[in-house]
Every structure is written in structure tokens, then in C-alpha cells.
C-alpha positions in Angstrom: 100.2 14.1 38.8 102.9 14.5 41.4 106.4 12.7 40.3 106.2 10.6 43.7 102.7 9.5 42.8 103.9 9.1 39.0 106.6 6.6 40.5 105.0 4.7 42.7 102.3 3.9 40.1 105.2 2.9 38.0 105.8 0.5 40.8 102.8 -0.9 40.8 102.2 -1.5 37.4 106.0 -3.4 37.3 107.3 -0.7 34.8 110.7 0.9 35.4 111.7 4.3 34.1 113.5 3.0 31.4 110.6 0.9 30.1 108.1 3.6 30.2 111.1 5.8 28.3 111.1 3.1 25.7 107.0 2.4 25.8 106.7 6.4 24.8 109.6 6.9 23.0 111.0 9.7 25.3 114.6 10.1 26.8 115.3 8.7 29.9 116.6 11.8 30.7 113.3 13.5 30.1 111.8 11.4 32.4 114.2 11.8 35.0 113.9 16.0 34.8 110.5 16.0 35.5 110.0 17.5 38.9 106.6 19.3 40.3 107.6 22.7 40.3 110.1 23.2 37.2 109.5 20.8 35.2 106.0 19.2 35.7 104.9 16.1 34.4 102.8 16.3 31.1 99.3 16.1 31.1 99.2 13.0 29.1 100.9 10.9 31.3 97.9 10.6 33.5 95.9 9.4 30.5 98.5 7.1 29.5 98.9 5.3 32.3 95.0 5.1 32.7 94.9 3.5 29.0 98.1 1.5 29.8 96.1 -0.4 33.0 93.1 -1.0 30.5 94.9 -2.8 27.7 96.7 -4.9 30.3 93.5 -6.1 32.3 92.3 -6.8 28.8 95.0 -8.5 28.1 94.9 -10.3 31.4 91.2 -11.4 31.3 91.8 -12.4 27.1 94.6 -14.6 28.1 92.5 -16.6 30.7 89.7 -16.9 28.6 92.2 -19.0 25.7 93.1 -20.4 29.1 89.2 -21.7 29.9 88.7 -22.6 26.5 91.3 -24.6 25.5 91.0 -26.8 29.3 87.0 -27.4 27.9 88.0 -28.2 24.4 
């Protein structure tokens, strides 16, 4: 993963820097070194992100299902 492709998938997802720093318990500063020639991004960052956009459409579609339920209750 590229860091401009890294960042603008941040964007997407409504995460800033400093909140993924904090969701992977890394230094901001770590973060902000990466580059794509001397300092690349880690491999797991992909999957992370990939996992991250899973557990929040599950939380998403959980959250209007209570929603459904308690309108026909």
C-alpha cells in the first residue's frame, strides 16, 4: 500500500492519523515516517484496515437491525 492510498482510505473511513495511532497502539510519529521508498508501510496495515471496514459494516447493519426490531416490538 502506497502512503497516498493509505491516506485517503483513512479519509474515507473518517479516521485521522491520530486515531488510527491510538486504534493500533503505535506513535504518531511512526505513522507519520512512513513513506514508500524508506520507510514503507507494514504489511498489516492492509489487513487491518480490511478487518477494520468489516467490523464497522457489522456494526452498522447490527445497529439497524435493534433499530427494526425495537420499531415492530
Amino acid at each position: 500500500m502506497k502512503k497516498e492510498e493509505f491516506d485517503e482510505l483513512l479519509k474515507k473511513l473518517g479516521i485521522s492519523r491520530q486515531e488510527f495511532a491510538t486504534m493500533t497502539d503505535l506513535a504518531y510519529s511512526t505513522i507519520s515516517n512512513w513513506s514508500d521508498d524508506k520507510k514503507p508501510i507494514p504489511g498489516w496495515v492492509d489487513s487491518w484496515l480490511e478487518n477494520y471496514i468489516k467490523a464497522k459494516s457489522y456494526e452498522d447493519i447490527k445497529k439497524k437491525v435493534f433499530e427494526i426490531e425495537k420499531v415492530e416490538k
